[in-house]
C-alpha positions in Angstrom: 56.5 -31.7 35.4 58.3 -29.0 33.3 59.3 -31.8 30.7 55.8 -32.3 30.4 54.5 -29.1 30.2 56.8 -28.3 27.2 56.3 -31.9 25.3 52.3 -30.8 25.0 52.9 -27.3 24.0 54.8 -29.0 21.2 52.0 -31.4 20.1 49.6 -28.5 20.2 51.3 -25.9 17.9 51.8 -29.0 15.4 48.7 -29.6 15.2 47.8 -26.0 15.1 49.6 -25.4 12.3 49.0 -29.3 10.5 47.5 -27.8 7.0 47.0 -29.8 3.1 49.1 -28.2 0.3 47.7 -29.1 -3.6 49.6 -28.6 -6.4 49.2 -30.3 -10.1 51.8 -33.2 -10.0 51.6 -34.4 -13.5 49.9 -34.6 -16.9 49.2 -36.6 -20.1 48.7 -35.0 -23.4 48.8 -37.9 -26.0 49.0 -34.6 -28.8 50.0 -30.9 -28.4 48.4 -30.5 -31.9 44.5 -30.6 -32.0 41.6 -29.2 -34.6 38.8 -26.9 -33.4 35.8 -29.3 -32.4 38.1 -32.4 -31.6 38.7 -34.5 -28.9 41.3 -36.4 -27.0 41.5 -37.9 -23.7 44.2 -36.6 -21.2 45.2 -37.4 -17.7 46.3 -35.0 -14.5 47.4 -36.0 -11.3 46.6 -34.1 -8.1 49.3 -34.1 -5.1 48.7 -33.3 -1.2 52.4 -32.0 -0.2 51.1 -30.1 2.5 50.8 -31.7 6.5 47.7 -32.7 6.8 44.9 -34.7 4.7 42.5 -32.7 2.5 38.7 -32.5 1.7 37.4 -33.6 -1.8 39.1 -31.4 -4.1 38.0 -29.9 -7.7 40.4 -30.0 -10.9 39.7 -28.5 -13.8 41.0 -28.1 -17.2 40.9 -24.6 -19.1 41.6 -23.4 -22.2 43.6 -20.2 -22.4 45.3 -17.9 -24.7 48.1 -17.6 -22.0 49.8 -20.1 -19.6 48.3 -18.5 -16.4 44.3 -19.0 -15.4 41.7 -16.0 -15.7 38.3 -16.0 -15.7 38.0 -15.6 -20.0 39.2 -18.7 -20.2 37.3 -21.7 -21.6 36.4 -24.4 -19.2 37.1 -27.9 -20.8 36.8 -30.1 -17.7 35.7 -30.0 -14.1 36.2 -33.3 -11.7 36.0 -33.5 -8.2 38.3 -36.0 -6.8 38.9 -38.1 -3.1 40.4 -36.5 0.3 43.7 -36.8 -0.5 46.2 -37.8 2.3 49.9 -35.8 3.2 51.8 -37.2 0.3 49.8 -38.7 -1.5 48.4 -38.2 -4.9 45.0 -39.1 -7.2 45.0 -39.2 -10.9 41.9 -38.2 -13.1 40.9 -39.2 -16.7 39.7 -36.5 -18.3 38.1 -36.1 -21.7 38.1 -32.9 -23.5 36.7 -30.9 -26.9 38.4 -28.2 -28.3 35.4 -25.6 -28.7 34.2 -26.0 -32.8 34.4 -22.1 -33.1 38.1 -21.7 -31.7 40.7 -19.9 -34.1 43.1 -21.7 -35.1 46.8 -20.6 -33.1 49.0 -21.2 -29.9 47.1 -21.7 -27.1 47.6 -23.3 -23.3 46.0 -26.2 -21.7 45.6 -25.1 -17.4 45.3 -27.3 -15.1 44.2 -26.3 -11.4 43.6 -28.2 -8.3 40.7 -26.6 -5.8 39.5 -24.3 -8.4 36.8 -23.2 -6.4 39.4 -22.6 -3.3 37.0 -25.0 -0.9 40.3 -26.3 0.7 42.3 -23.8 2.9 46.1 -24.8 2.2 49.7 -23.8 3.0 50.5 -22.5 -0.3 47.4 -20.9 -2.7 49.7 -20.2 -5.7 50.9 -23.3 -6.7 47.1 -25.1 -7.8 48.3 -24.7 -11.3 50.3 -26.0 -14.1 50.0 -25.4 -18.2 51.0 -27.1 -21.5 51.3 -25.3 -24.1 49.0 -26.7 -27.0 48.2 -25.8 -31.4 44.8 -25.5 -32.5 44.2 -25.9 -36.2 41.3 -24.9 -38.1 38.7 -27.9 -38.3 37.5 -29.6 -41.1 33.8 -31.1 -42.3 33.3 -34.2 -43.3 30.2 -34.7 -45.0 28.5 -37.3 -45.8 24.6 -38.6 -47.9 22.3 -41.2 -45.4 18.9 -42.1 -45.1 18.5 -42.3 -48.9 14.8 -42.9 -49.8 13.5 -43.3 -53.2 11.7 -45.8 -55.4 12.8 -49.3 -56.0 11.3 -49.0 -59.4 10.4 -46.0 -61.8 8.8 -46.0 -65.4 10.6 -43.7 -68.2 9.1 -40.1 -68.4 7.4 -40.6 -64.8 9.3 -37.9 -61.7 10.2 -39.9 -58.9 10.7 -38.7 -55.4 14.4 -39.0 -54.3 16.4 -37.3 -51.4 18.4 -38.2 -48.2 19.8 -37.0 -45.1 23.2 -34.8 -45.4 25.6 -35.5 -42.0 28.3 -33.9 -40.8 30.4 -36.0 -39.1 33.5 -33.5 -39.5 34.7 -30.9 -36.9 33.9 -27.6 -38.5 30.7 -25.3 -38.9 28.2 -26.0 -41.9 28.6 -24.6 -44.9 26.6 -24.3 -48.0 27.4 -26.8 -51.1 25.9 -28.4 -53.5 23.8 -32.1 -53.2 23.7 -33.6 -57.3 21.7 -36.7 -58.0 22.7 -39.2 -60.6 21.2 -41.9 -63.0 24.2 -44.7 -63.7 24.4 -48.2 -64.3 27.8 -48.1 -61.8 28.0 -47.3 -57.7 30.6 -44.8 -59.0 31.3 -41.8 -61.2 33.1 -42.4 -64.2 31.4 -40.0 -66.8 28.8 -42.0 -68.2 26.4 -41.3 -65.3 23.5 -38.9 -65.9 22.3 -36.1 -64.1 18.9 -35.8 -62.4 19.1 -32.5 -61.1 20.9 -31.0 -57.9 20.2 -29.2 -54.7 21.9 -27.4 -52.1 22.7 -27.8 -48.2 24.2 -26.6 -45.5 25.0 -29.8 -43.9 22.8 -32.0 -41.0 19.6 -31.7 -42.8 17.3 -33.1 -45.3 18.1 -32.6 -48.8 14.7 -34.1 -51.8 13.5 -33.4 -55.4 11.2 -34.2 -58.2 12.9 -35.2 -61.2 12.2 -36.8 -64.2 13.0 -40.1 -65.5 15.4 -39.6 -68.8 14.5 -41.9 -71.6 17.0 -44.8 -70.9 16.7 -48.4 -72.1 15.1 -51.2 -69.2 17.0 -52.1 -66.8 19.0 -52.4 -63.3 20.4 -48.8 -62.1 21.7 -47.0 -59.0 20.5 -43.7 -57.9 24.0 -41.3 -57.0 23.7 -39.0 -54.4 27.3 -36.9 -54.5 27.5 -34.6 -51.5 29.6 -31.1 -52.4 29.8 -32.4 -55.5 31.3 -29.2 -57.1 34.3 -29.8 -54.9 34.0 -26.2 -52.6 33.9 -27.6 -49.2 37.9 -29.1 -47.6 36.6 -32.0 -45.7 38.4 -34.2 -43.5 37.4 -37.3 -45.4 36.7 -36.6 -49.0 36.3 -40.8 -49.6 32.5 -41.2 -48.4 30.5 -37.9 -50.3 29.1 -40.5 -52.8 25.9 -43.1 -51.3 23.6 -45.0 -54.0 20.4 -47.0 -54.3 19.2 -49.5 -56.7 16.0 -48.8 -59.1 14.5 -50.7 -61.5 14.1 -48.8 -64.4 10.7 -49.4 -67.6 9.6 -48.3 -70.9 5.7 -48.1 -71.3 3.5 -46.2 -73.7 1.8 -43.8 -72.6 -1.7 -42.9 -74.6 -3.5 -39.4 -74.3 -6.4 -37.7 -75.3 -5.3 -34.4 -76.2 -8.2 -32.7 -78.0 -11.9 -33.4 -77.5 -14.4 -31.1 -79.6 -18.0 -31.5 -80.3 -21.4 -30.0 -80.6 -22.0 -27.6 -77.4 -25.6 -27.7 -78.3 -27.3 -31.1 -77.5 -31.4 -31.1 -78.7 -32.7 -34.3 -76.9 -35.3 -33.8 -79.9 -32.4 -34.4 -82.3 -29.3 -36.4 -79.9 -27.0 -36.4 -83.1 -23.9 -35.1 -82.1 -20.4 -34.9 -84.1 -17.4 -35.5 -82.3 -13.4 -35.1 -83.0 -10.4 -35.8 -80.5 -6.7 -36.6 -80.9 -4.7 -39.6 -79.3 -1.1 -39.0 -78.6 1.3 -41.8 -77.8 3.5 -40.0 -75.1 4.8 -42.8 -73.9 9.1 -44.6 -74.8 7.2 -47.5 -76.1 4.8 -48.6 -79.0 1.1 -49.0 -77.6 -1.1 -51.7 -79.1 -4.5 -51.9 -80.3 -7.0 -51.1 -77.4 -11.0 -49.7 -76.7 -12.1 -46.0 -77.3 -15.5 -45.3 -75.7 -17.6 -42.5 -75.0 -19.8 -42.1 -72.3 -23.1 -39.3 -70.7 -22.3 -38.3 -67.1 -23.5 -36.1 -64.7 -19.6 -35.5 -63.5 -16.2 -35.0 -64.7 -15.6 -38.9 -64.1 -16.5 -42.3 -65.5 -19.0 -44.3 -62.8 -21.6 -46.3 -62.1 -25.1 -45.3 -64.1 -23.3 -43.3 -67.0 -24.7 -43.9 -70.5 -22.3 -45.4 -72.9 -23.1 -43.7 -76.4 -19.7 -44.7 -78.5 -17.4 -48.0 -78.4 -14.8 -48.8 -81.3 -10.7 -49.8 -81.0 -7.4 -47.6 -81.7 -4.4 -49.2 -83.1 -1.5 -49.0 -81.8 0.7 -45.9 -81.9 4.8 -45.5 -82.3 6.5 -43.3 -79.9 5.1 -39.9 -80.7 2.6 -40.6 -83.1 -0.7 -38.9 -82.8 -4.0 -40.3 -84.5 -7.2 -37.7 -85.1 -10.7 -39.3 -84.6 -14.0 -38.0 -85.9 -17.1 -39.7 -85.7 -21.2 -39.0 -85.1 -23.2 -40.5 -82.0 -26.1 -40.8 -81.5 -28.0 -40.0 -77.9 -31.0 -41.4 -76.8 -34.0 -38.6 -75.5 -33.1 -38.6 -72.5 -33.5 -35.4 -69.2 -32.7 -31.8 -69.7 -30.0 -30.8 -67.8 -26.0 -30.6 -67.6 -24.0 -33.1 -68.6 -19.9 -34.6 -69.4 -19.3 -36.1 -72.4 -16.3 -37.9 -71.8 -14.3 -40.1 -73.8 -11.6 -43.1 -72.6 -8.8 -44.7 -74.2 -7.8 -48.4 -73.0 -10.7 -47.9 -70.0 -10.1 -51.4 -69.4 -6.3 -50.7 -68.5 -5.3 -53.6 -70.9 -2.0 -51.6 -71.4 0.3 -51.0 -69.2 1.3 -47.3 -68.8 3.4 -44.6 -68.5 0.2 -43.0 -66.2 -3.0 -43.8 -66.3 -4.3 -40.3 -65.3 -4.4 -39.1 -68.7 -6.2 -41.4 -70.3 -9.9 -39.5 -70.5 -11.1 -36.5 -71.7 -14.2 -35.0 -70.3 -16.1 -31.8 -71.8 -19.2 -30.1 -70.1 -22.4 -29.5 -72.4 -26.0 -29.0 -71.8 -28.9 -31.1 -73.5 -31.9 -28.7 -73.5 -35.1 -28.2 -75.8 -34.8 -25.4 -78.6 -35.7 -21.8 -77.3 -35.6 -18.4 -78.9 -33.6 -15.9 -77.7 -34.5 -12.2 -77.8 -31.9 -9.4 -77.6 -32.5 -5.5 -77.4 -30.4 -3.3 -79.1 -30.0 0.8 -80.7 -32.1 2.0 -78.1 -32.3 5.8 -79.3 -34.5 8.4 -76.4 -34.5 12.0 -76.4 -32.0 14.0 -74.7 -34.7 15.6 -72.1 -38.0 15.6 -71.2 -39.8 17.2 -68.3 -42.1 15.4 -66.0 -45.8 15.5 -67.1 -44.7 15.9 -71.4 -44.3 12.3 -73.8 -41.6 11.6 -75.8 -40.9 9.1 -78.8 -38.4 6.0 -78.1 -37.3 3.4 -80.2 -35.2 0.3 -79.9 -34.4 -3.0 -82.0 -35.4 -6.1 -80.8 -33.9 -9.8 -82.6 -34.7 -13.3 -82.2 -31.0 -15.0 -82.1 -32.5 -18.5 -80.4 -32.9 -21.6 -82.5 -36.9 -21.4 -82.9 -39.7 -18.6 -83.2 -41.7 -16.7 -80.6 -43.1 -13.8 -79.8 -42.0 -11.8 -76.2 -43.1 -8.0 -74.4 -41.2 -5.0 -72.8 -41.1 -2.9 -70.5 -40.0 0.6 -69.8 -38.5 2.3 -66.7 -37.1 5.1 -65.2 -34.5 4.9 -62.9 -31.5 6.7 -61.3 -28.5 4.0 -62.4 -28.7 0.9 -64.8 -30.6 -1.7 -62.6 -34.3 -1.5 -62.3 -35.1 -0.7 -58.6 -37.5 -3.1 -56.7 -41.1 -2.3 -56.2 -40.8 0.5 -59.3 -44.0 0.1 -62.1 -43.0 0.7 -65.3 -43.8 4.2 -67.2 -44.2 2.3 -70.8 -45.2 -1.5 -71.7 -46.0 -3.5 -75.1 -46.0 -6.7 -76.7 -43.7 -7.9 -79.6 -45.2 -10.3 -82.3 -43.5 -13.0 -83.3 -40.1 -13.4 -84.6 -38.6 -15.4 -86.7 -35.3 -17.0 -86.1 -32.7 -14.2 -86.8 -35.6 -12.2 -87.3 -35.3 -7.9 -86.4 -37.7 -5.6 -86.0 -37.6 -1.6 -84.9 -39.9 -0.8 -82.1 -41.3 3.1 -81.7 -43.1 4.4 -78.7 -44.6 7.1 -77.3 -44.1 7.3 -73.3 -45.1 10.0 -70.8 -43.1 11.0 -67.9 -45.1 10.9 -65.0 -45.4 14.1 -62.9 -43.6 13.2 -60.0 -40.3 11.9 -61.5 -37.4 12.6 -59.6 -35.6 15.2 -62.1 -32.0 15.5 -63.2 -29.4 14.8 -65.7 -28.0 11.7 -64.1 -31.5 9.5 -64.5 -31.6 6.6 -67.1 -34.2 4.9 -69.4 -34.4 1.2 -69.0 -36.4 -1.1 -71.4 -36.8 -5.1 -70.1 -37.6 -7.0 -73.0 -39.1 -10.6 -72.4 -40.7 -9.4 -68.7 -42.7 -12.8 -68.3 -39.2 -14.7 -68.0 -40.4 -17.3 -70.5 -37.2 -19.1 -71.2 -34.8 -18.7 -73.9 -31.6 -19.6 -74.6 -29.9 -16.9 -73.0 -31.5 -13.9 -70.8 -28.7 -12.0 -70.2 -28.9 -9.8 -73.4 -32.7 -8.9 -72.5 -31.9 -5.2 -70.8 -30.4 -2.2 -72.4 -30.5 1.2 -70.8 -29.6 4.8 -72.2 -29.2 8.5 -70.5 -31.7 10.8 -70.6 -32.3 13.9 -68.9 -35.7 14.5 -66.7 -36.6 18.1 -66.6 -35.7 21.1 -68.5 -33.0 24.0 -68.2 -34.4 27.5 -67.6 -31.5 29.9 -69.2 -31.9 33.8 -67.3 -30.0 36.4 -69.6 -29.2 39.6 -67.8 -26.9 42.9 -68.7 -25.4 43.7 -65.2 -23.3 46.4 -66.6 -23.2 48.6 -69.6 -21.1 51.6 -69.2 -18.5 53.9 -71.0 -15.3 52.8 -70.9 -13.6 54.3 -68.2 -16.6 55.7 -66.3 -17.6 55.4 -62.7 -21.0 54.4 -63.7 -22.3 51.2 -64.5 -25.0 52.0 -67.0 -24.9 54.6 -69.7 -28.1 55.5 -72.2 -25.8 57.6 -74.8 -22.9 57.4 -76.3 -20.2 58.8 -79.0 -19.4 58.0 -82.4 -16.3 56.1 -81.7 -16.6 55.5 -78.4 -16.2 52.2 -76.3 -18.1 50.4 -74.1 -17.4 47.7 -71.4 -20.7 45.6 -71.2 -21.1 42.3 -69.3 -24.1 39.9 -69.4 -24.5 37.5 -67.2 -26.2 33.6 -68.2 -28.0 31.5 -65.5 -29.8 28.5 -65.5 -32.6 28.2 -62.6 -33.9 25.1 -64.5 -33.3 21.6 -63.1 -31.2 19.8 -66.1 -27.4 20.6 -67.5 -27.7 23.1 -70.2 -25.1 21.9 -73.4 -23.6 23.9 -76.1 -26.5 26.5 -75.6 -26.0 29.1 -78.2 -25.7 32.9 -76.9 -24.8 36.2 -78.4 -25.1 39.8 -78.4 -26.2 41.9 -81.3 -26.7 45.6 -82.3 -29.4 45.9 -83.9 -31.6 49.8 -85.6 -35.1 49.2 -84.5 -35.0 46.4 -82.3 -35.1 43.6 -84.6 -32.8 40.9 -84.6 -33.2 39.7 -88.1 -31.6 42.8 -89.4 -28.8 43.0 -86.6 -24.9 42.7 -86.4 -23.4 40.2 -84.0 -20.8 41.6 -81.3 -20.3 38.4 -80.2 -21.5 34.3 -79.8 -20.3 31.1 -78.7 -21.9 28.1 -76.9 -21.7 27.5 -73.3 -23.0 24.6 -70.6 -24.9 25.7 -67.4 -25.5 23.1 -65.0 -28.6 23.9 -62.7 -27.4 27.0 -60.8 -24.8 28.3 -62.2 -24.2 31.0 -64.3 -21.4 32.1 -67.0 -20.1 36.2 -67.6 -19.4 38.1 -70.2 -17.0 41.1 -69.7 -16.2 42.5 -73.4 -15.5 46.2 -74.7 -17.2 47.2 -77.7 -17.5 50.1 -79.9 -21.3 50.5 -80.4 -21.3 52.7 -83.7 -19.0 50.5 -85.3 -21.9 48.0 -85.3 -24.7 50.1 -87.3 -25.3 50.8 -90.5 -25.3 54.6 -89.5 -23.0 56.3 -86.7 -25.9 58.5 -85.2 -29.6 57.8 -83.1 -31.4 55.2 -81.1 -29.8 51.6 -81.5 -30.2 48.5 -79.8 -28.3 46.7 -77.5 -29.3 42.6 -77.0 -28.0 39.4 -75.1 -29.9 36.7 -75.8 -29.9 32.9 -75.6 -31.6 29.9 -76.5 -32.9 31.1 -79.5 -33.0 29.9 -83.1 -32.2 26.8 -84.8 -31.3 24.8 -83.1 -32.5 25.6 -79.5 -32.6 23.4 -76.3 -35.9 22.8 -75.1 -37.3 25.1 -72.9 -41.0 25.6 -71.2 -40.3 29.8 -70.8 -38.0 31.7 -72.6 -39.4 35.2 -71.7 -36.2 35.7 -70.3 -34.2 34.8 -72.7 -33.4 38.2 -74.2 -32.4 41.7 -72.9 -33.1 44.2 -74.8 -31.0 47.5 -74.0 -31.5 51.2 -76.2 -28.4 53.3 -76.5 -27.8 56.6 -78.8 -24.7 57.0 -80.4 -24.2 60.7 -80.6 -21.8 62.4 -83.1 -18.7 63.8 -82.3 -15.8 66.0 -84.1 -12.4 64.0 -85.0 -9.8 64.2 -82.3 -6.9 66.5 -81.9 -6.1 66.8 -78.5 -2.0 67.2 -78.6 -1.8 65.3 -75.2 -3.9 63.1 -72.4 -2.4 62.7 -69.1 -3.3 59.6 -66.6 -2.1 59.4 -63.4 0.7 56.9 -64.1 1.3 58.1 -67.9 1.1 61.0 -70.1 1.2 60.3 -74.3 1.5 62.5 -77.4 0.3 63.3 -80.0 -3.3 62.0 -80.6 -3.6 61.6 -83.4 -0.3 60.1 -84.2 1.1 61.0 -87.1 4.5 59.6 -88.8 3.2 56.1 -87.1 5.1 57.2 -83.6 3.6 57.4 -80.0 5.3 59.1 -77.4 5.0 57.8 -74.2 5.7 59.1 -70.4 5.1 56.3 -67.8 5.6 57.4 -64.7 5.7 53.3 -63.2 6.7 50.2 -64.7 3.2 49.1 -67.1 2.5 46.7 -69.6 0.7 49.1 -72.8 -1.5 46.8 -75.7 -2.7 48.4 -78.6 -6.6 46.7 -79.7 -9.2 47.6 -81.8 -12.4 48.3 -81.2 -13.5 44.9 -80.9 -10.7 44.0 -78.4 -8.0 42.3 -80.6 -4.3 42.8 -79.5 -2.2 44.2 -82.4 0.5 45.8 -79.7 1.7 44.3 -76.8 4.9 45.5 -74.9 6.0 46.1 -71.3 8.1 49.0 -70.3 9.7 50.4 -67.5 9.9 54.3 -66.4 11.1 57.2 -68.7 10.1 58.3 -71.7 9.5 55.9 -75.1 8.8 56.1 -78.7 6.5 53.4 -79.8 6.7 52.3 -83.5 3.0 51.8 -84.9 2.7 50.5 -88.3 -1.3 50.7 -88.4 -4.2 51.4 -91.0 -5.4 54.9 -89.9 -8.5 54.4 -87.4 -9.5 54.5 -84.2 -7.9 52.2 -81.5 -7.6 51.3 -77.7 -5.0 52.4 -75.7 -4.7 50.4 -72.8 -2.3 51.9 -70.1 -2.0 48.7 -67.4 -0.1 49.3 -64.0 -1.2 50.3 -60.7 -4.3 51.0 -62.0 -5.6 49.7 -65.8 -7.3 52.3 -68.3 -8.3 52.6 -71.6 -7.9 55.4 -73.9 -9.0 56.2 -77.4 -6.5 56.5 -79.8 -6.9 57.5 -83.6 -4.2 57.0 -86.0 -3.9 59.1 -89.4 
């Protein structure tokens, strides 16, 4: 019973402990030296050493930068194999690629059994085994297929050519260049021609256009040489040339380059002269063949065209061009547009180059003669207000092929296009005129009294209003600015005053003394005022014909506005006697010329001053609040100056003109005056700005 007892515990910690054990027991490797993106098949053998069968089991191949497995590495095969019983062993094919993009070096080639670690054995490290393995850079190899292109091709015509560009090689794509050849051989030997070239980059579709050389008839092969300029290493450099056969032809090739005639077709007088040019184009002589001319109501030759011309063209060398000029004849037929369209060979007797260019079609019109009237010089005054005429005039010409007579009309409007529904101001009628006939036409017009005013309105006069026809209508408007209202200039003094004083208005002056005047111009009128003429004058009894101008100019006023003059004046130096009553005036708008104007009342301001008489100066010093200056007069041509601040000091005279400019700082300065004796303007500029009378002896 105890020999028992102990035989089963044995049997039962055997079998406890009975457990599979996988380990790599060989490989193949018909090469250790590979190319990125190749292939070979290899063979690796799984082994159970362990003491009991095992499950399916997984082997895989890796690729690895280092002869032990982790998880960077590249997986090149995976195969799951039989149970495998203790002792035994199974053998897998497997066929692996070395990855395109791998850098060339050393690498290692892993093998491990139960990769995923499904299978609980004895031993878990020894699932693996490595060879040690070369990678070397791959190669292209690049090869022209699916050629497509014509079996036959006429001189001078393009044909369509292209194929396929494979890369059977084991590298990337690169770019390189694709030529096409023209060559009586399958091969280059130099006396091949080119067609033209492209580029690829491999496993695509590589086409042109390209024109046929001139070459003699006969039998040829299309080249296609793929990297032709050599850049690309390929693995195979024995297949980058493919060919095609194409039967090449000369033809002529006859075009109608020119075609000129009358634009102008009467149907009461269908002659019509007529010139084109033929052009042999073609690698071959043309014979004789038909010209003819035909009326169409399109572009194109077809059925119910009139045929007006029919004669025959000799033939034409290579390159030889023939002019023909000739008169037809139409017969009366419909008004309207039409093609006159000549065709060379229309019966294709000849055999061409193309026989797209073998018409020439140019578009007239056939219409019955018509004047045609056209406005010009249309010359209206510069303003008128609403309710007053004016006087207009404009040119009207006949520039059709026949007499007639036409009418006008005249609008107002606020652009260049007559707005709808809008009677005209003005209409007339125009006798006839002969063709190329002129003739000036005056009239008076009236502006209504409820035009819309302004300077932006415009005058339109419509010639030929009954739309009878004519040649061409287009030239049957002109249009000119003119202003619809009137300005209404306001002349005001606003200030007139003693230089220096607090007051604006003064009624008496000094001999010598200034005055700061401003007048102010408005216009409260409804049109632009331009290059109105103003001035102010000082005048002994009021009357302007017998005064001296202080100042003029011309300004513009738009409606609204106004413009200021701010001057300084001496008013006795503008009389013919220092002392008594004298006039003052601002006026504007007045004389010849003047701008028209309904009430000019007030247009002048009329201002009486007396200029009283005074000793000659000798005060020995005047003080200011930022400067004191001696003497006054100056004498030996110096002023001396105090400035108690920085100022800028001019010296003007009377009627403002600058002679001495300078800016000085604080102290005390001796100013250098080489001036005519007189009187003068001191102006003192700094914190504040004053003027101060200054006589030099």
């Amino acid at each position: 019973m105890k020999k028992l007892l102990t035989l089963l515990l044995t049997i039962f910690s055997i079998s406890a402990y009975a457990t599979p054990d996988l380990i790599i027991s060989s490989y193949y490797l018909p090469t250790t030296v590979l190319t990125a993106g190749s292939s070979m098949t290899i063979s690796v053998g799984v082994k159970n050493i362990g003491t009991s069968a095992s499950e399916e089991v997984d082997v895989k191949v890796f690729l690895s930068t280092d002869n032990s497995y982790s998880e960077e590495d590249i997986r090149l095969f995976w195969q799951e194999t039989e149970g495998i019983g203790v002792n035994e062993s199974d053998g897998e094919i497997a066929n692996i690629t070395i990855p395109v993009n791998t850098p060339a070096g050393s690498y290692h080639l892993v093998f491990y059994a139960d990769h995923e670690g499904f299978v609980s054995e004895l031993d878990e490290s020894n699932n693996t085994d490595f060879r040690e393995i070369t990678v070397e850079p791959g190669l292209p190899d690049f090869s022209a297929t699916d050629l497509f292109g014509p079996a036959s091709a006429i001189v001078g015509n393009t044909i369509n050519i292209g194929c396929t560009v494979t890369n059977s090689g084991t590298a990337n794509n690169v770019s390189f260049k694709v030529t096409y050849y023209l060559s009586k051989k399958t091969y280059l030997d130099g006396t091949e021609t080119v067609l033209g070239y492209d580029f690829s980059t491999g496993d695509d579709g590589e086409y042109g256009q390209f024109m046929l050389p001139a070459i003699t008839d006969g039998n040829y092969y299309i080249l296609y040489e793929v990297d032709s300029d050599q850049d690309v290493t390929e693995s195979n450099e024995s297949n980058n040339i493919a060919y095609q056969a194409i039967q090449i032809f000369n033809r002529p090739d006859l075009e109608i380059t020119s075609l000129n005639l009358n634009q102008h077709i009467f149907s009461t007088t269908p002659v019509v002269d007529f010139t084109l040019n033929v052009l042999n184009s073609g690698t071959l002589p043309s014979t004789t063949v038909n010209l003819q001319g035909y009326l169409s109501t399109d572009s194109n030759i077809g059925f119910g065209d009139i045929q007006f011309y029919s004669s025959t063209l000799s033939g034409l060398n290579v390159g030889q061009q023939t002019t023909i000029t000739d008169q037809i004849t139409l017969n009366p037929i419909t008004e309207g547009d039409y093609y006159v369209i000549f065709a060379v060979d229309q019966n294709n007797s000849l055999i061409e180059i193309s026989e797209l260019n073998n018409q020439k079609a140019l578009f007239t019109t056939i219409y019955q003669p018509y004047p045609d009237f056209a406005i010009s010089n249309l010359s209206v005054p510069t303003s008128i207000k609403p309710g007053d005429g004016g006087n207009i005039s404009f040119r009207v010409s006949n520039n059709g092929e026949i007499s007639g007579s036409t009418d006008y009309a005249v609008y107002l409007s606020g652009s260049s296009s007559i707005p709808a529904g809008v009677s005209p101001i003005a209409t007339g009628s125009i006798s006839t005129l002969s063709v190329g006939q002129s003739r000036i036409i005056n009239k008076t017009i009236n502006i209504p009294l409820g035009a819309t005013t302004g300077d932006d309105r415009k005058l339109i006069v419509l010639i030929n209003t009954s739309k009878a026809h004519e040649t061409n209508s287009s030239n049957n408007k002109t249009s000119a600015d003119i202003g619809i209202g009137e300005i209404d200039l306001k002349v005001e003094i606003i200030q007139f005053k003693i230089l220096g004083a607090s007051s604006d208005f003064t009624s008496s002056v000094t001999e010598n003394e200034s005055v700061n005047y401003k007048v102010k111009f408005s216009n409260a009128g409804t049109l632009t005022g331009k290059n109105i003429y103003v001035t102010t004058l000082m005048s002994l009894n009021g009357d302007i014909r017998y005064a001296t101008t202080v100042k003029e100019g011309y300004i513009t006023l738009i409606p609204g506005e106004f413009v200021t003059w701010d001057e300084i004046f001496v008013p006795s130096g503008y009389t013919q006697n220092y002392y008594g009553t004298k006039y003052f005036h601002a006026i504007g708008n007045i004389g010849n010329p003047s701008i028209a104007e309904s009430d000019k009342t007030n247009n002048e301001v009329i201002r009486t001053i007396t200029v009283n008489s005074s000793s000659r100066f000798s005060e020995p010093k005047e003080e200011v609040k930022i400067a004191s200056y001696f003497s006054n007069p100056v004498k030996g041509n110096k002023l001396h100056l105090y400035l108690k601040e920085r100022a800028n000091i001019q010296i003007l005279t009377l009627d403002g003109v600058v002679l001495v400019s300078k800016s000085l700082y604080v102290g005390k300065h001796e100013i250098g005056l080489a001036l005519p004796s007189g009187v003068y303007l001191l102006k003192i500029d700094g914190s504040e700005s004053n003027y101060h009378k200054l006589i030099v002896e």
